[in-house]
ZAMARGU-4260 file (C-alpha; in steps of 0.2 Angstrom, whole numbers, plus 5000, padded with zeros to 4 digits):
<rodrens>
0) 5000/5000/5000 | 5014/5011/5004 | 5024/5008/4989 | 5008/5012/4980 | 5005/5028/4987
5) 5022/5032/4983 | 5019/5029/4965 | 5003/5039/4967 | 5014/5053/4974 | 5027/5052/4960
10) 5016/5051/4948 | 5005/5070/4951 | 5021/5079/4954 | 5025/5076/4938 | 5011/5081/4929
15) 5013/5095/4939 | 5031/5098/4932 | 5025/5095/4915 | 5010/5106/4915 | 5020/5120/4925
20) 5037/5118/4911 | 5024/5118/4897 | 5016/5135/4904 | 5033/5140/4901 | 5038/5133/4883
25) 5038/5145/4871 | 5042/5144/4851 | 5052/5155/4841 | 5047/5160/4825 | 5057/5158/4808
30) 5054/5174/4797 | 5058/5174/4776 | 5055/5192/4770 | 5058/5195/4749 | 5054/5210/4739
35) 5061/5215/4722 | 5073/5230/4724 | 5072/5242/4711 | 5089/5250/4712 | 5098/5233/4711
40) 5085/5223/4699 | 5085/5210/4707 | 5077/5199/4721 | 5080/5200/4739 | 5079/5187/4752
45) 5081/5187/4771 | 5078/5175/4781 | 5082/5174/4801 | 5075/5165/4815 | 5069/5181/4824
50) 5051/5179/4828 | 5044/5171/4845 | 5024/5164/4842 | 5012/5173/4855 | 5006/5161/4869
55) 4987/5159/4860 | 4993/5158/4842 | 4991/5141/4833 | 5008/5135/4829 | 5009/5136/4811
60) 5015/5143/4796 | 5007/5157/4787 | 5012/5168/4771 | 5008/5183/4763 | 5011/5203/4758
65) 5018/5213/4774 | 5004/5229/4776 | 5005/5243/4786 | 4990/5253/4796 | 4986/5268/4787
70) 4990/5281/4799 | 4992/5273/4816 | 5007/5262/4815 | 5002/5255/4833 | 4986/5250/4824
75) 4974/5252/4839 | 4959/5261/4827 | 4947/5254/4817 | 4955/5263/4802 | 4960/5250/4786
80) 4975/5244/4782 | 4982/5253/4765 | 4969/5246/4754 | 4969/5230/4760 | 4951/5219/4763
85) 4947/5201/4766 | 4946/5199/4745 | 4963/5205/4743 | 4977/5191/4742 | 4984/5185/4757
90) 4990/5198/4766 | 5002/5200/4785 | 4997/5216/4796 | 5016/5223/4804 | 5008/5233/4819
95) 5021/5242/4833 | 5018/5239/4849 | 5009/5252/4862 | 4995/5262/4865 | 4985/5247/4868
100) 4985/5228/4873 | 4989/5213/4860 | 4971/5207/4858 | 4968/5224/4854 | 4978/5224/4839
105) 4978/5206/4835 | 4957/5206/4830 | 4958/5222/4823 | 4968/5216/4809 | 4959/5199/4809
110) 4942/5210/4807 | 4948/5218/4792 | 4955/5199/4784 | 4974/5198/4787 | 4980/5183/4787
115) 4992/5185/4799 | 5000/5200/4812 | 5016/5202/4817 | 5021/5214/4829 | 5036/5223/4831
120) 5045/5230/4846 | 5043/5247/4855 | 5058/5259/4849 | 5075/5255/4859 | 5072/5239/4863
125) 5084/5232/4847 | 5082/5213/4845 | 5071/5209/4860 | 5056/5203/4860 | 5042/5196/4872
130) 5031/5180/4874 | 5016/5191/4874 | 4998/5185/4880 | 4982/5186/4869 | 4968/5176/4875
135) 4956/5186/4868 | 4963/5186/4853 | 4963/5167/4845 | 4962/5157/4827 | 4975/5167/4818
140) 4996/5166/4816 | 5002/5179/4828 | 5022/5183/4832 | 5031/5196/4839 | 5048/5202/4830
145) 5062/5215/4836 | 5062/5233/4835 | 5075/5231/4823 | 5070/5219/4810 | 5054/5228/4810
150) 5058/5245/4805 | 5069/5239/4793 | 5052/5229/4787 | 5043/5245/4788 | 5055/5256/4779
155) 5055/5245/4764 | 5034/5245/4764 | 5035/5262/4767 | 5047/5264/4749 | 5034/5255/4740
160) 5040/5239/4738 | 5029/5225/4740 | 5037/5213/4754 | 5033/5196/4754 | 5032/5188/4772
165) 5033/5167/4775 | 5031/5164/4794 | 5035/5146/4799 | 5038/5138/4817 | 5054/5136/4825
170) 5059/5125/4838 | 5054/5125/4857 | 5065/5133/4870 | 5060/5137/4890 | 5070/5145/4902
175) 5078/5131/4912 | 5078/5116/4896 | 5082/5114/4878 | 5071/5107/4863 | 5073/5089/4872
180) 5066/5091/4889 | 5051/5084/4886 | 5060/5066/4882 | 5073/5067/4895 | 5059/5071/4907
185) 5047/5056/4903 | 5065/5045/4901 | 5068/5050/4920 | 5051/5046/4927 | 5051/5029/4918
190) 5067/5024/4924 | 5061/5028/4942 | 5046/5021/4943 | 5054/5004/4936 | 5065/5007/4948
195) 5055/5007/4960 | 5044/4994/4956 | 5060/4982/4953 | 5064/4986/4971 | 5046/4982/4977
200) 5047/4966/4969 | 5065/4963/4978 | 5059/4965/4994 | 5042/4957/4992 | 5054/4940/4984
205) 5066/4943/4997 | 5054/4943/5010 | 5044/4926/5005 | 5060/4919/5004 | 5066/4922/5023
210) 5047/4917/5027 | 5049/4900/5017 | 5067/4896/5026 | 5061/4901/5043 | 5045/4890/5042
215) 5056/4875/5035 | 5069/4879/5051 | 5055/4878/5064 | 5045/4863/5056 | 5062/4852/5056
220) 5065/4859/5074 | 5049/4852/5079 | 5050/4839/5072 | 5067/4835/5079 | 5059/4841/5097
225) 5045/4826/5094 | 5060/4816/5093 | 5068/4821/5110 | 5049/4821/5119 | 5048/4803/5112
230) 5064/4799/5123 | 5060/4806/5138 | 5057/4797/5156 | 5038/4797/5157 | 5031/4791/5175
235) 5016/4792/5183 | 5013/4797/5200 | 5009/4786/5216 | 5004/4789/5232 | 5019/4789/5244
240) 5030/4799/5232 | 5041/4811/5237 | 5033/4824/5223 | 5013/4822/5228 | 5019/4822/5247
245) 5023/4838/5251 | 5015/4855/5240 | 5034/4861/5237 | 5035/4852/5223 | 5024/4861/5210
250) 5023/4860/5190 | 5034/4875/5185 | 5023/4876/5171 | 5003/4877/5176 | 5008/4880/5197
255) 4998/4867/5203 | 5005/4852/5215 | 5008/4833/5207 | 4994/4822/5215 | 4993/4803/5213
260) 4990/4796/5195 | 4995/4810/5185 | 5007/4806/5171 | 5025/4818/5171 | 5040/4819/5162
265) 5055/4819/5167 | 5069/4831/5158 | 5086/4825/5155 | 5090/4837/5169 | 5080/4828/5181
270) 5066/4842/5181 | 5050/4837/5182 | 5033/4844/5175 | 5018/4838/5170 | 5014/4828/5152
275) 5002/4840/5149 | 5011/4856/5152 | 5029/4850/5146 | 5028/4846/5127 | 5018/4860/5120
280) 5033/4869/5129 | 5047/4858/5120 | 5039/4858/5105 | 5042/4876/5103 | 5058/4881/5115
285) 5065/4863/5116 | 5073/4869/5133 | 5069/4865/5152 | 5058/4881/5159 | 5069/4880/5175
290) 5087/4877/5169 | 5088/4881/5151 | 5094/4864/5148 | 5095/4861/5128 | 5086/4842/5128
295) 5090/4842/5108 | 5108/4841/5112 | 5107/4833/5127 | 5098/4817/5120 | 5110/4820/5104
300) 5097/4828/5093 | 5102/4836/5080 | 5095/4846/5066 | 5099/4841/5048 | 5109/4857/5046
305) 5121/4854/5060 | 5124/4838/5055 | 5131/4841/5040 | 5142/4856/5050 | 5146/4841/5061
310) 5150/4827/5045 | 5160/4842/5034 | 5170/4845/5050 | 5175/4826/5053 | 5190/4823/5041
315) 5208/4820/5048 | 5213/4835/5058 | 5228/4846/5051 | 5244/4848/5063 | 5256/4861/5060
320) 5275/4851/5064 | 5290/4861/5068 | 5307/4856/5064 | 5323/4861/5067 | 5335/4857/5053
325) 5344/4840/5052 | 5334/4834/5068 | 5318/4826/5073 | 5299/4837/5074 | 5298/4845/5090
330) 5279/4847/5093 | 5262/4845/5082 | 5248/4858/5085 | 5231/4852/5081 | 5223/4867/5071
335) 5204/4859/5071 | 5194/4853/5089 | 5195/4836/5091 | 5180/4825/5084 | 5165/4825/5096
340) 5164/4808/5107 | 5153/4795/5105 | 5139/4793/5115 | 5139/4773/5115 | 5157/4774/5118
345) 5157/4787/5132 | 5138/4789/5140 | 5133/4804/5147 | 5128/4802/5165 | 5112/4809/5172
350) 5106/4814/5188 | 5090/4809/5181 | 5095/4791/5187 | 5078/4782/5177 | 5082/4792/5162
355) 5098/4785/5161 | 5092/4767/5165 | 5081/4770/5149 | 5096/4775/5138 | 5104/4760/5143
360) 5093/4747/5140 | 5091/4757/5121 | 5109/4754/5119 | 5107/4737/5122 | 5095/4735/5111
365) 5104/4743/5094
</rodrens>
């Protein structure tokens, strides 16, 4: 659930990022101006990538004949553009900036047919130019140019050429990222969130796996425990003994007094409890509630995996031998433990006395 919420999280901040860094994108402009110059005879292109598309204009190309406002240059009236209607050619209002808002200007000139408007910077500005805003001002091609590269513009109109204008789109810029930030960004939250999925699925493996391996360990402990329980002294009680005689003697387990005919077990530490009590208690701490007393290694029950510690650790033992030269070995150092006795060989006495009177009629029987 957490890692969920996580990738919830993960997941909104960035859209966030990208609807914030999109607010933020803006797209230059590539201008192509010709005219015929009548001094030269001959044709004149120019071509720059100067323009910067308003934040409402459809991204697309436009072309047609650069027109001025007839007297106003910030054309903010309702005055026509030098002869120019909706049935003339295709035709590109060049308007200055000032005197009123970018909307303003913008459906002026689409009221009267242009096709497009380009605005040019106020006087002193040079090159720069702004990401201006025209919501109220929509469905037509509208860029904003330098002060520079738009009197120029003007100055040719003015002289009576007739200036062809092809606007086209750029590429994308934003203040903090280039053209590609958009794919680096979408790369990046891909890579984190597999990322964080394939970690998820780590743990979550990693996790069954410990599970699995801890459920194996205590089922082959328990069983080994049944083992152990299996050998253990079991006696039941009778009147005259020492145990249901006196209330000192008490089940360590449940606190209640032995009394004639219950069945106890006797731990190979000579503890006594009740049947009853004592092997649900085995079965999951293997040890004497009293004394600690480990009855898996007292009896000489082992689990599988010590075994094998105990097998791979059998093999002759390694001696270091040091000589002096030209004479006889002075010592041997064992560098292993010796191998762990046999029990049949040498018996481990209890204090239990009838436990150990059982392990020896087993041995005599194998």
């Amino acid at each position: 659930m957490a890692k969920k919420t996580e990738l919830y999280l993960l997941l909104v901040c960035f859209l966030g990022l990208v609807q914030r860094s999109t607010a933020l994108l803006f797209w230059t402009a590539l201008v192509d101006i010709s005219f015929y110059d009548n001094l030269s005879n001959q044709t004149v292109n120019r071509y720059c990538e100067c323009g910067l598309y308003g934040r409402n204009s459809p991204l697309q190309g436009e072309a047609g004949i650069v027109t001025l406002p007839s007297s106003d240059p910030m054309g903010c009236g309702q005055e026509p553009f030098n002869n120019r209607n909706a049935s003339s050619p295709p035709w590109i209002a060049l308007i200055k900036r000032g005197n009123c808002t970018f909307s303003e200007k913008i459906n002026a000139a689409k009221r009267q047919g242009a096709a497009a408007v380009v605005v040019y910077n106020e006087d002193g500005t040079g090159n720069r130019t702004t990401n201006m805003a025209h919501s109220d001002a929509t469905g037509i091609v509208a860029i904003m140019i330098g002060n520079i590269p738009g009197m120029e513009i003007v100055n040719l109109v003015k002289r009576g050429l007739e200036v062809r204008m092809v606007i086209e789109p750029g590429s994308a810029h934003g203040p903090w990222m280039d053209t590609y930030w958009l794919y680096f960004l979408s790369i990046a939250f891909f890579i984190v969130t597999a990322a964080s999925i394939a970690y998820f699925v780590f743990i979550s493996a990693h996790r069954l796996h410990n599970m699995r391996v801890q459920r194996n360990a205590d089922r082959r402990l328990k069983n080994e425990a049944k083992k152990a329980i299996r050998q253990l002294e079991v006696r039941t009680m009778k009147r005259g003994d020492e145990e249901t005689a006196s209330d000192l003697h008490t089940c360590a387990i449940c606190i209640d007094g032995y009394k004639a005919g219950e069945v106890v077990t006797v731990l190979t530490c000579g503890h006594i409890f009740h049947k009853a009590c004592i092997e649900p208690w085995l079965l999951e701490k293997r040890t004497c509630p009293m004394c600690k007393c480990d009855i898996l290694k007292a009896l000489g029950v082992e689990p599988e995996e010590e075994k094998q510690e105990v097998n791979s650790s059998s093999s002759p033992l390694d001696v270091t031998v040091v000589t002096v030269s030209g004479g006889e070995p002075l010592y041997e150092v064992p560098l292993t433990d010796p191998p762990t006795p046999d029990p049949r060989r040498h018996p481990h006495h209890y204090d239990n006395r009838g436990f150990e009177g059982d392990l020896q009629d087993q041995r005599q029987q194998l």
